[in-house]
C-alpha positions as CSV (number, residue, x, y, z in Angstrom):
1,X,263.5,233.5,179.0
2,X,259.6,233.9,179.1
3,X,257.7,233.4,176.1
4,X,255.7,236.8,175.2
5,X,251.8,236.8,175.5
6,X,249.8,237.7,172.6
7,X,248.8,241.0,173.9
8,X,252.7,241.4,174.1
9,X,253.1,240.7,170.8
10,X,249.8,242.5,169.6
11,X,251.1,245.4,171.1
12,X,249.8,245.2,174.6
13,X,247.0,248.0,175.3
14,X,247.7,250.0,172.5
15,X,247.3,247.2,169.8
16,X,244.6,245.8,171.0
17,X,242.5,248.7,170.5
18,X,243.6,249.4,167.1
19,X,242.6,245.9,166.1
20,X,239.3,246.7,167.9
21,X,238.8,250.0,166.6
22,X,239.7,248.5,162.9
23,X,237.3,245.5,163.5
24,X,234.2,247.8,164.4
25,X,235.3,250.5,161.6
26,X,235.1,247.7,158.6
27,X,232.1,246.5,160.4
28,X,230.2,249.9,160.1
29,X,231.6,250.8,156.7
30,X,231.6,247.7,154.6
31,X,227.9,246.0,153.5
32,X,229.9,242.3,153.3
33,X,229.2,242.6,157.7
34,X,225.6,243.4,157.3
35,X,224.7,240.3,158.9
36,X,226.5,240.9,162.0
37,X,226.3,244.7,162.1
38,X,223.1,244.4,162.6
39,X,223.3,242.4,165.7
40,X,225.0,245.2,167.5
41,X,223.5,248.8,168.4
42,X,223.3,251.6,166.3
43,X,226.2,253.7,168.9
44,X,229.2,251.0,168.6
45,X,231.1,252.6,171.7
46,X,230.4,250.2,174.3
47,X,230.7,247.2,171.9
48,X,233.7,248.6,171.0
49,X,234.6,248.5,174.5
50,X,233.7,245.6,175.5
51,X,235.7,243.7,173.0
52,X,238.5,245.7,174.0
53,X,238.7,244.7,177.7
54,X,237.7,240.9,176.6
55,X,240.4,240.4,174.4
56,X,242.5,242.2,176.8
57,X,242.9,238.9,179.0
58,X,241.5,237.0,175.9
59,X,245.5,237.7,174.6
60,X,247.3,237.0,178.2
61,X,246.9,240.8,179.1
62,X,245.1,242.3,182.1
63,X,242.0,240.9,182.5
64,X,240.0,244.1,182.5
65,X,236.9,242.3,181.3
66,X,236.4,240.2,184.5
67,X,237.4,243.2,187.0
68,X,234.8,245.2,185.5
69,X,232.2,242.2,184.4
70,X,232.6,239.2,186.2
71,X,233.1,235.8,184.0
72,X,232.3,236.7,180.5
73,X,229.9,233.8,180.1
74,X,230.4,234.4,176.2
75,X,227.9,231.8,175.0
76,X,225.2,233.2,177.4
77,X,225.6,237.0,176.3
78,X,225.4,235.5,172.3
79,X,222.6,233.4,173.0
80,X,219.8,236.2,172.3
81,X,221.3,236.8,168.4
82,X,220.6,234.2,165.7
83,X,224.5,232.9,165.1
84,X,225.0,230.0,162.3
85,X,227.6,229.8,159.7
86,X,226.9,232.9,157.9
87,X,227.3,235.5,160.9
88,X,230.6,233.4,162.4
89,X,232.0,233.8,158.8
90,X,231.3,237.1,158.8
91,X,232.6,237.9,162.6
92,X,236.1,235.9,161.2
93,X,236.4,237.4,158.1
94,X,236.2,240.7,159.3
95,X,238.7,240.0,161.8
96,X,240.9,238.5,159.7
97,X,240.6,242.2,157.8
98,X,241.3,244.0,160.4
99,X,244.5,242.1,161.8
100,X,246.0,241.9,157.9
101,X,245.0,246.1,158.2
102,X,247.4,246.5,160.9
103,X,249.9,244.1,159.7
104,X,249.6,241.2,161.9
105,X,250.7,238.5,159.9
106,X,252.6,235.5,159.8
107,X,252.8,232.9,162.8
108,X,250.6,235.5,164.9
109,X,247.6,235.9,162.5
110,X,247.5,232.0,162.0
111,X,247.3,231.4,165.5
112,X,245.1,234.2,166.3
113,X,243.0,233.2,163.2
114,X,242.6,229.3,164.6
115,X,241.7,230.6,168.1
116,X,239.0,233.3,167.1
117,X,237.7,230.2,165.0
118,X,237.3,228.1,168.0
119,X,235.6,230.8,169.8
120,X,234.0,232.1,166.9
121,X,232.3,228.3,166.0
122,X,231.3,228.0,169.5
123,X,229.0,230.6,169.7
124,X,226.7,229.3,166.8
125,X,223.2,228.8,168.1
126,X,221.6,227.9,165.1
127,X,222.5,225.6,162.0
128,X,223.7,227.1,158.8
């Protein structure tokens, strides 16, 4: 018996962009994401997109970001935006919203939670 992927248990293509959509929607609508909706352009579509394909194979699904992109060199594309504490608090707790939105809870949202964390802490560029 194979184990299933996170984008299996997400909901493969389909719930992956509702998390996106819900991530980007609470980013636009509540002032607590300020800090990092200002880091993205005024049009969210292709951000929105992006995500999507990136956490894509990000989760164990297609990987749609490198087909279209090449290696997502994350660090590299944050490195222009000022990222401390503050913005990857803000980035994880608006995740986190959006994941408890759709009902993703239990042994999935802790494990999700921890690895967006990791990713998360590694693109600070900055101290606090």
């Amino acid at each position: 018996m194979t184990e299933k992927t996170t984008y299996e248990l997400i909901g493969g293509e389909e719930g992956v962009r509702a998390l996106v959509d819900r991530f980007y929607d609470l980013m636009d609508l509540d002032q607590a994401y300020a800090g990092i909706r200002q880091m993205h352009p005024q049009d969210l579509t292709s951000s929105r997109e992006k995500l999507y394909l990136f956490l894509s194979g990000w989760m164990g699904g297609p990987d749609l970001y490198v087909q279209q992109y090449g290696h997502p060199r994350l660090r590299a594309r944050h490195l222009p935006f000022p990222i401390g504490l503050s913005e990857r608090d803000q980035w994880l707790q608006c995740m986190g919203a959006a994941m408890r939105d759709l009902e993703i809870q239990g042994p999935l949202f802790e494990r999700l939670m921890q690895s967006f964390f990791t990713t998360a802490d590694w693109m600070r560029n900055r101290s606090g």
